[in-house]
C-alpha positions as CSV (number, residue, x, y, z in Angstrom):
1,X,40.3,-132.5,-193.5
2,X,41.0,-134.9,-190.4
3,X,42.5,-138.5,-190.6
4,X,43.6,-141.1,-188.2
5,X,45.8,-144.0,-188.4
6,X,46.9,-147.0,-186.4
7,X,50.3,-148.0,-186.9
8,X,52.6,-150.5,-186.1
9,X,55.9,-149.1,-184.7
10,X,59.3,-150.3,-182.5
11,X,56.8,-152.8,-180.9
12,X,54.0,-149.9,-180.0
13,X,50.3,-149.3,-181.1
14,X,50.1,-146.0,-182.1
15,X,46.6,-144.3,-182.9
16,X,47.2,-141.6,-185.1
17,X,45.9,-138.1,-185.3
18,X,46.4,-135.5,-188.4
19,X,44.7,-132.3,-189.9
20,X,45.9,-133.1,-193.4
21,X,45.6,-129.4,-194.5
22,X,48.5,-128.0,-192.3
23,X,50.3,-130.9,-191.5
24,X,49.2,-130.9,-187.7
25,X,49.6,-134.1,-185.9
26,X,49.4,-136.3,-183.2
27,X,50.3,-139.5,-181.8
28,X,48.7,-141.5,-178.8
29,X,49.8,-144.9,-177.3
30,X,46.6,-146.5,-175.6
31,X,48.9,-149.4,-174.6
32,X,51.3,-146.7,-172.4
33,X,49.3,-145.6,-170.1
34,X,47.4,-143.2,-173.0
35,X,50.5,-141.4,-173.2
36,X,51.1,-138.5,-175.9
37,X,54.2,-140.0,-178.2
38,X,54.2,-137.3,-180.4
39,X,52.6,-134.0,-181.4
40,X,54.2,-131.4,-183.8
41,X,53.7,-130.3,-188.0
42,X,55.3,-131.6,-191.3
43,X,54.5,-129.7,-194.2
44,X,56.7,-127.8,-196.9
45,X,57.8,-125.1,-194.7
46,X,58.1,-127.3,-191.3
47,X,59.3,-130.3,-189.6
48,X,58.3,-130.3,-186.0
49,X,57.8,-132.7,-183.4
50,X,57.9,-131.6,-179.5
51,X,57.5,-134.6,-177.2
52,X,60.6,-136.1,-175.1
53,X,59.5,-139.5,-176.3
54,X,60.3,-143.5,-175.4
55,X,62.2,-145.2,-178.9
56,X,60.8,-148.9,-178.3
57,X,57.6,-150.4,-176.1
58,X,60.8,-152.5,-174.7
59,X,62.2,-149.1,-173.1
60,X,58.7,-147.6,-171.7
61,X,58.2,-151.3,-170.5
62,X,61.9,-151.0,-168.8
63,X,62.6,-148.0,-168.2
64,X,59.4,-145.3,-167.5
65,X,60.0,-144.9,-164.0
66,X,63.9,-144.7,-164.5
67,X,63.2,-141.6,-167.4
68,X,60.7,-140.1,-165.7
69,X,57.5,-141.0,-166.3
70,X,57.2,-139.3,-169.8
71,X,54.0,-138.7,-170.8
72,X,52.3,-140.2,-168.2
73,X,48.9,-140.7,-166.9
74,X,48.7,-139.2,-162.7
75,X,45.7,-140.9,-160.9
76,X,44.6,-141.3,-158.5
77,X,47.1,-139.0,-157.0
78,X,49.7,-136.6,-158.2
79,X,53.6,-136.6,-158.1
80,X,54.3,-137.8,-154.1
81,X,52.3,-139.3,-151.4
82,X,54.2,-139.3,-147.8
83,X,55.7,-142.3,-147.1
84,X,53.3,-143.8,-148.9
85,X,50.0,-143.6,-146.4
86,X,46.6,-141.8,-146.4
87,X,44.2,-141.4,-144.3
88,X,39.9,-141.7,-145.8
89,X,37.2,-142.1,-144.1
90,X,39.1,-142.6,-140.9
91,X,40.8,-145.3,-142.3
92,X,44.7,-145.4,-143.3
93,X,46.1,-147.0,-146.5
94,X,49.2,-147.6,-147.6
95,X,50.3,-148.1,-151.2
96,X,52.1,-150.9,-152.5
97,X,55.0,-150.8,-154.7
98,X,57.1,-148.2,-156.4
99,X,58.0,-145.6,-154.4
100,X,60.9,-142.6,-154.4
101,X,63.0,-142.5,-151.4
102,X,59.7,-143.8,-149.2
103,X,57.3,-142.0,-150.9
104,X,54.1,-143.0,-153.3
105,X,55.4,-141.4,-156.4
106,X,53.0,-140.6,-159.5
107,X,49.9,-142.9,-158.7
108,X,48.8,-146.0,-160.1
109,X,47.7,-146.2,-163.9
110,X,50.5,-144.4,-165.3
111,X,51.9,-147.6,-167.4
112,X,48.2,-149.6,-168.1
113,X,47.2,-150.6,-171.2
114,X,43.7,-148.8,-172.1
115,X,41.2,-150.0,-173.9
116,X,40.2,-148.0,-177.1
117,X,36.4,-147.5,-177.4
118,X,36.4,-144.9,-180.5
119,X,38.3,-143.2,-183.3
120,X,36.8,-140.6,-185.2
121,X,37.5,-137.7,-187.7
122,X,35.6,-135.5,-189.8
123,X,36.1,-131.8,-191.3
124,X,36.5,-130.5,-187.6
125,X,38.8,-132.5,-186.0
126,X,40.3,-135.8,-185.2
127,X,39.9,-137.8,-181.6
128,X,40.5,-140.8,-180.4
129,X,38.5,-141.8,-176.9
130,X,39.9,-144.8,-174.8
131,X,39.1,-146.2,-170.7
132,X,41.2,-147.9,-168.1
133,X,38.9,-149.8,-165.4
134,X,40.9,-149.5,-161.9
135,X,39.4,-152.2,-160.4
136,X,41.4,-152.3,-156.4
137,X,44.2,-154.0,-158.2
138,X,46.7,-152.3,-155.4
139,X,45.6,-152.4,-151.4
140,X,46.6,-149.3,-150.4
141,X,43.7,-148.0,-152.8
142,X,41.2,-150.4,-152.6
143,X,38.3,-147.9,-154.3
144,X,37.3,-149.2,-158.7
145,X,36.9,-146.0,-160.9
146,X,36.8,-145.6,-164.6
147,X,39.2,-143.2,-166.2
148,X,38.2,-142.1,-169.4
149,X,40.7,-140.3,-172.0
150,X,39.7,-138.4,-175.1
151,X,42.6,-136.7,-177.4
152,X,41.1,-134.7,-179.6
153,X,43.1,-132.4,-182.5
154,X,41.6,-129.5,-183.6
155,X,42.2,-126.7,-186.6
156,X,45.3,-124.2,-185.7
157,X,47.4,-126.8,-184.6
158,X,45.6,-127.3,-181.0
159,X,45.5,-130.8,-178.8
160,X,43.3,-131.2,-176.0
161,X,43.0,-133.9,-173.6
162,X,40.3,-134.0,-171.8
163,X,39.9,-136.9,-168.6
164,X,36.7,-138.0,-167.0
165,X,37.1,-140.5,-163.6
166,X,33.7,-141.9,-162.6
167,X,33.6,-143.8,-159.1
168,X,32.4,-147.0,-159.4
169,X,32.7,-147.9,-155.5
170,X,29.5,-148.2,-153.4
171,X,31.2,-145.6,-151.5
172,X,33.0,-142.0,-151.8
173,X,36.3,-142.2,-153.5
174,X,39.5,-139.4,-153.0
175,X,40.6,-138.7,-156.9
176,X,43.3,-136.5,-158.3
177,X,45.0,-136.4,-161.9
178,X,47.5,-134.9,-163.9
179,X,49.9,-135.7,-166.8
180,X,53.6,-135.7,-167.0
181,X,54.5,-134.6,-170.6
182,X,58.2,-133.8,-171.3
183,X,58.7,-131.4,-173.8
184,X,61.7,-130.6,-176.7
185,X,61.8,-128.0,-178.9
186,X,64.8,-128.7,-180.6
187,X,67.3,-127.1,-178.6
188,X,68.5,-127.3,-174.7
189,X,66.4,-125.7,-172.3
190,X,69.0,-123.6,-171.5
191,X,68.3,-121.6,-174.5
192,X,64.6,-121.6,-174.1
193,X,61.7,-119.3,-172.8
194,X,59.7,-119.9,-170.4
195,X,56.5,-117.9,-168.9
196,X,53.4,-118.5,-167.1
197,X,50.9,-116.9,-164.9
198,X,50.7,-118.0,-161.0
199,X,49.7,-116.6,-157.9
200,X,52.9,-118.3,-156.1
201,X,55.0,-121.1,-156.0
202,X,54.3,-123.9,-153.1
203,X,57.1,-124.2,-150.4
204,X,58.9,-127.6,-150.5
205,X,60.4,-129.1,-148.0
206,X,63.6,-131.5,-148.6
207,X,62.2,-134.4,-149.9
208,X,59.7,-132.3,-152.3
209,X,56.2,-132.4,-150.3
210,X,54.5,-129.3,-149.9
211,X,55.1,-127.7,-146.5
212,X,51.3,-125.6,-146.5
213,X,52.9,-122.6,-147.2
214,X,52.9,-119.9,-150.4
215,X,55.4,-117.4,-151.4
216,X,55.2,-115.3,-154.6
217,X,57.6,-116.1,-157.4
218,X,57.6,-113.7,-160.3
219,X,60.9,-114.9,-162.2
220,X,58.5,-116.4,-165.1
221,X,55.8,-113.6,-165.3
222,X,57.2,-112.5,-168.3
223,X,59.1,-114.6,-171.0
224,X,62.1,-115.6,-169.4
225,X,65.0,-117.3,-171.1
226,X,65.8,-120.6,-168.3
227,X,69.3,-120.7,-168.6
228,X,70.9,-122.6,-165.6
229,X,67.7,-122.5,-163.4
230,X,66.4,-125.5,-161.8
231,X,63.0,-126.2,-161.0
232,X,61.0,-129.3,-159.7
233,X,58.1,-127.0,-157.8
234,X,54.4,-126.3,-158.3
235,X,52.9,-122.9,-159.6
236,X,49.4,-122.0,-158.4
237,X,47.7,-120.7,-162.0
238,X,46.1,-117.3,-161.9
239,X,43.1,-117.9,-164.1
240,X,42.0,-114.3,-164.0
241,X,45.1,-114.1,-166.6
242,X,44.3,-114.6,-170.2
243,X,45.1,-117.8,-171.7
244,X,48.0,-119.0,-172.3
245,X,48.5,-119.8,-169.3
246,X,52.1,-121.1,-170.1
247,X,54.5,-120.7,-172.9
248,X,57.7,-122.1,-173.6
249,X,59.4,-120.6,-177.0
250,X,62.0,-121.4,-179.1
251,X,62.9,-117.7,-180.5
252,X,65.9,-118.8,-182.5
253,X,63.7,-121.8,-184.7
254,X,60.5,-119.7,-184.5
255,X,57.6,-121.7,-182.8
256,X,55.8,-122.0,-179.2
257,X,54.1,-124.0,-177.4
258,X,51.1,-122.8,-175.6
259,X,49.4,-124.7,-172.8
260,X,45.6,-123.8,-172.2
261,X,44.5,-125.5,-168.6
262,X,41.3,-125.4,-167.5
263,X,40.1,-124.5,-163.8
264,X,40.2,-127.9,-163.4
265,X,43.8,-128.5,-163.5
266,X,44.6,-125.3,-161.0
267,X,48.9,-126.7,-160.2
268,X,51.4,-126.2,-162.7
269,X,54.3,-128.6,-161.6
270,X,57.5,-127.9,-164.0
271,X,60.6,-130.2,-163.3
272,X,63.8,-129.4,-165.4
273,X,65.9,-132.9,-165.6
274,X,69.9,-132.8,-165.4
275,X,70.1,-133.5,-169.2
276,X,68.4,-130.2,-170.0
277,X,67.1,-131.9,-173.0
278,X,63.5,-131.3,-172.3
279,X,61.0,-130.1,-169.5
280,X,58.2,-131.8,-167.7
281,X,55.6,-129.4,-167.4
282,X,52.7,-130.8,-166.0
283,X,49.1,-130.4,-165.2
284,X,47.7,-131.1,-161.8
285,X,44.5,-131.0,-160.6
286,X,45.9,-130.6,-157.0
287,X,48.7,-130.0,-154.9
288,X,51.4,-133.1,-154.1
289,X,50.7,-135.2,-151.1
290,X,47.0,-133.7,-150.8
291,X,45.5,-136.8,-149.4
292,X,47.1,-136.1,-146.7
293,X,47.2,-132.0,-147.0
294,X,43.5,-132.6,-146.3
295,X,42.8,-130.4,-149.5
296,X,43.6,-130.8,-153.4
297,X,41.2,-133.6,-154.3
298,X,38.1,-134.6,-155.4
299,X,36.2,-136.7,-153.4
300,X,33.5,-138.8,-155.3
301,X,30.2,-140.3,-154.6
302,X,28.9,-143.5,-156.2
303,X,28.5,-143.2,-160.2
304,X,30.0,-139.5,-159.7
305,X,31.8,-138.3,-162.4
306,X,34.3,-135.4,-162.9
307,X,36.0,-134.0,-165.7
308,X,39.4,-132.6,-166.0
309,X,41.0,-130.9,-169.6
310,X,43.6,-129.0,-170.8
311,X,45.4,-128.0,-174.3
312,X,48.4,-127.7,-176.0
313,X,48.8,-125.3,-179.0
314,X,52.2,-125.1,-181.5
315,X,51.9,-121.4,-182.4
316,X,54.6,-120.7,-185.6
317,X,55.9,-117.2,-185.0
């Protein structure tokens, strides 16, 4: 049997998600951009939790950018944006605000407080369903959308997410989205392994925008154990691969995770931070700076709606 919860925590909201039979559960903060804060299994046998999470709603309030964006929401564009411009329509924007080194850096609604419009559980699952309004509030996107997030736990341990974006501009809209999870599995990464299936790896230049070009990169085909490697690139999946489509393992304490994207999240973007404590690994629903690669987005009509999901799974070995 499913539950939720709402609790009351170092000053955050948390809606609560657990499959009471195996000890599965989640935890999403609505108020935090409808970040995952936790998702892992406590039962007799087990104490897991894997998400790189924020202790207080004082330190995501201070510090997101500074640690990373943990857990973020990406919309409506992913990871960088050249210096900050785009060109629509024949028009150029530019966005205002944070920026990395000159560059737009993990879109706009990545720290906004969502509103929750249902919480639900039955025999099958658990889910709680919740919608930010982008209404223009910065110039350099001047378009309103609705971006509508649904977490849903399921039997086995598995977590999907699933994000609908509906324009609500009288005209066309460009969109993107992603998330930004960080993720621990109680040891350094350097003692982790890590594999997934892509086509190629997207050529960088120095300041991490995509250059147009595509070389093959088959170091993770196979689970590989990360060591000292460094990585802040994007992965075109290979969806003719079965799913899985990525798995990082913990061999020594016995447990996986397994990421399931669908077609509509076709980047993986994984970043390995200097602490080695945990690893972004991140679905994308397009390439960095594709506003202005002139592919990589969705573009919208009025009332149009698109849906993007993916999974996670904690598979005990």
């Amino acid at each position: 049997m499913f539950s939720t919860r709402i609790l009351e925590k170092n000053g955050f909201t948390i809606h609560a998600l657990e499959d009471q039979s195996s000890g599965f559960f989640a935890e999403i903060l609505p108020d935090c951009g409808a970040a995952l804060h936790a998702f892992g299994i406590r039962n007799d046998q087990h104490n897991i939790q894997i998400i790189d999470y924020y202790v207080s709603k004082q330190e995501f309030d201070e510090k997101c950018e500074s640690l990373g964006y943990k857990g973020c929401k990406l919309s409506p564009f992913v990871c960088r944006l050249r210096h900050s411009t785009f060109t629509f329509g024949n028009k150029e924007y530019r966005i205002l605000g944070r920026d990395l080194n000159g560059h737009a850096i993990h879109g706009l609604i990545y720290n906004k407080r969502y509103l929750v419009t249902k919480m639900t559980a039955d025999e099958s699952n658990a889910s709680v369903s919740m919608l930010y309004e982008y209404r223009s509030e910065n110039k350099g996107f001047p378009f309103a959308y609705d971006c509508e997030v649904t977490w849903t736990l399921e039997p086995g341990g598995k977590l999907s997410v699933q994000t609908k974006i509906t324009n609500q501009t009288d005209g066309l809209i460009p969109i993107q989205d992603g998330w930004h999870p960080y993720f621990n599995l109680g040891d350094k990464i350097d003692n982790l392994e890590l594999e997934f299936q892509s086509t190629g790896k997207l050529v960088f230049d120095d300041e991490l925008l995509p250059t147009g070009e595509k070389i093959p990169d088959a170091t993770f085909d196979s689970l590989h154990t990360i060591g000292q490697i460094h990585l802040d690139n994007s992965f075109i999946l290979d969806f003719q691969e079965c799913q899985p489509l990525c798995v990082l393992r913990n061999k020594q304490a016995g447990y996986e995770l397994q990421i399931y994207p669908s077609a509509s999240y076709p980047i993986l973007q994984i970043y390995t931070p200097d602490h080695r404590q945990s690893i972004a690994i991140e679905n994308l629903s397009g390439q960095p700076n594709a506003f202005n690669m002139g592919n990589g987005f969705l573009t919208l009509e009025k009332s149009e709606s698109t849906i993007f999901k993916t999974a996670y799974k904690i598979n005990l070995l």
